[in-house]
C-alpha positions, 0 to 999 in steps of 0.5 A: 500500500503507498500513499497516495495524493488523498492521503491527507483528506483520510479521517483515520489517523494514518502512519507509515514508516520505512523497514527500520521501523522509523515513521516515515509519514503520518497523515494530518488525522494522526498528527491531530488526535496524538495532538503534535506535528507531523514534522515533529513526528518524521524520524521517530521510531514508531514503538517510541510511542507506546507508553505502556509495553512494547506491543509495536516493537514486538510485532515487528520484531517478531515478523508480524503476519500481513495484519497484527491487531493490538487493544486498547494500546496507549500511544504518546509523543514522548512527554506528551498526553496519552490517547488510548486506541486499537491498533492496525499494523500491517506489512508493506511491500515496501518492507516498511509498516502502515500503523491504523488508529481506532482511537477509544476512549480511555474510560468508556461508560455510560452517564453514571446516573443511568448506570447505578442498576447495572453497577448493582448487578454487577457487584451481584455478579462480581460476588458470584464469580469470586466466590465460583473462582476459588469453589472451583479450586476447592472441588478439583482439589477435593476430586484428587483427593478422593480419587487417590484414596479410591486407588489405595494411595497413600494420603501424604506429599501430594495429597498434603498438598492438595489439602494445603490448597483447599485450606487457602482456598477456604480462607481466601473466600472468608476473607472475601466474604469479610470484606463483603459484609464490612468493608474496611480499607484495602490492606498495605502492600508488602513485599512478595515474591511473584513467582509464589504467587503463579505457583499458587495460581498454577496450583488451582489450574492443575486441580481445575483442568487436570491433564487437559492442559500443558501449564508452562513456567517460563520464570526470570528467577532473579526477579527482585520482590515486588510490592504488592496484596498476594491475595489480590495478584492472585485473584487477577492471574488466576481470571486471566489463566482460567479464562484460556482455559475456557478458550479451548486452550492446550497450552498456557504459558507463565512468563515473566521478565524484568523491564528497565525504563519503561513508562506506565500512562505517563509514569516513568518506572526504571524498573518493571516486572512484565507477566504474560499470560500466553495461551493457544486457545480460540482466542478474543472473539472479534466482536468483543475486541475493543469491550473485553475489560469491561463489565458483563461482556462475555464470549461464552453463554455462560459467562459472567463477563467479570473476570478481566474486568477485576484483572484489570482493576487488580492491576491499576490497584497495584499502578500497572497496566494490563493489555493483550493481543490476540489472534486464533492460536495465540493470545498474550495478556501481559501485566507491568507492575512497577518494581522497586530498585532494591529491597531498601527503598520500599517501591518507587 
């Protein structure tokens, strides 16, 4: 595709870079809703502009196919004012990239008075799949349990384990419960280590879908602790690992690195912890692309459409963001947490 003379009169913003990804052109619409010029704009490398992960730069990297999809991406000229919007990224001839902009905005809604009845439901709902969540934990562990006394196990190492598991579950679900019927304020963030919390989220995965799915551990295992609510982190992994699971997926990878310099909306953080959740399931249906954090959407029927709506709200609790991309056969939710620098200066 090349530019042609009616490339100005396009209302979609519009840009164009050469093979080494650095913006060649942008058309007036995309110079207007980033808000700078377009000759400010020309010599920039495009994945310059992404605040929060590096969704552009991976998809070149990566050898993107003919058309990549990115949601809900915040883009800036650095030093400037995010825009939130779904992305287009497609291969030239040329070699270059043409980036199509969907701008959306960064907190959809209705007027909130027209709202109240629908944020009831959804609290309703939101306690329904908190408490189905953990359940769902208690009854595969239970099920094990059961079927290796059944076989004549022994009831010690794994089973123990197991039956550490219903007993956090178990209290993971009164404190939820607690602070449904008397709200207190959140709890202090305290140093962790994430990587105990994945096992904890694989632990549930592995009770819930058995051998039905390959659950991958691909860790930095020298992360640094992260500040954080355990409990909570749990809760949003945990949702974004069971939706692949609901997504047909047969393999669900757990990756997490470190991220030197790397801006969150418009905070620089030296150091960031990148989580990406990584599945082969069906993926995001297109319809739902540009509602899936939102309340009550859903792909399937039986859905309550909370799960990554609370992930993200998980997230934002703990100053990250949460993303994704996907295709049939290949999704990536990745979370950025800010990390503190070392264990004496107590976060950033």
């Amino acid at each position: 595709m090349n530019a042609g003379a009616d490339f100005d009169t396009l209302s979609t913003p519009l840009l164009w870079t050469g093979p080494d990804g650095v913006v060649d052109r942008t058309n007036t619409a995309f110079a207007r809703w980033l808000g700078i010029s377009q000759r400010r704009l020309q010599g920039l490398p495009m994945a310059a502009l992404e605040l929060d992960g590096d969704g552009l730069g991976r998809a070149m990297r990566d050898g993107a196919p003919e058309n990549v999809r990115l949601h809900r991406v915040s883009l800036a000229f650095p030093g400037a004012e995010a825009r939130f919007a779904d992305l287009w990224l497609s291969r030239l001839d040329s070699g270059g990239w043409l980036l199509e902009v969907h701008p959306v905005d960064e907190f959809p809604g209705e007027d909130p008075l027209s709202a109240l009845p629908l944020a009831l439901s959804a609290a309703l709902k939101g306690l329904a799949h908190e408490l189905r969540n953990p359940l769902a934990g208690l009854k595969g562990a239970a099920q094990l349990l059961a079927r290796r006394i059944e076989n004549g196990a022994d009831p010690g190492g794994d089973s123990r384990e197991l039956t550490g598991l219903i007993e956090s579950e178990v209290e993971r679900l009164t404190q939820l419960l607690d602070r449904l019927l008397s709200p207190a304020p959140p709890q202090p963030h305290a140093a962790l280590n994430i990587h105990a919390v994945l096992e904890r989220v694989l632990r549930l995965a592995e009770s819930d879908a058995g051998w039905a799915v390959k659950l991958v551990r691909d860790y930095d295992p020298s992360l640094p602790e992260l500040h954080g609510d355990a409990d909570r982190l749990t809760q949003a992994v945990w949702n974004l690992v069971r939706n692949a699971i609901e997504a047909g997926a047969v393999n669900v990878s757990l990756r997490t690195r470190a991220e030197h310099g790397v801006r969150i909306g418009d905070v620089p953080h030296a150091l960031t912890l990148r989580l990406e959740i990584i599945d082969d399931g069906r993926g995001v249906p297109e319809e739902l692309a540009e509602q899936v954090f939102l309340p009550l959407v859903s792909g399937r029927a039986e859905g309550s459409g909370l799960g990554l709506a609370l992930a993200q709200q998980v997230t934002r609790e703990h100053r990250g963001s949460l993303t994704y991309r996907s295709r049939p056969g290949h999704t990536v939710f990745t979370l950025l947490l800010p990390m503190p620098l070392d264990e004496g200066n107590g976060g950033e």
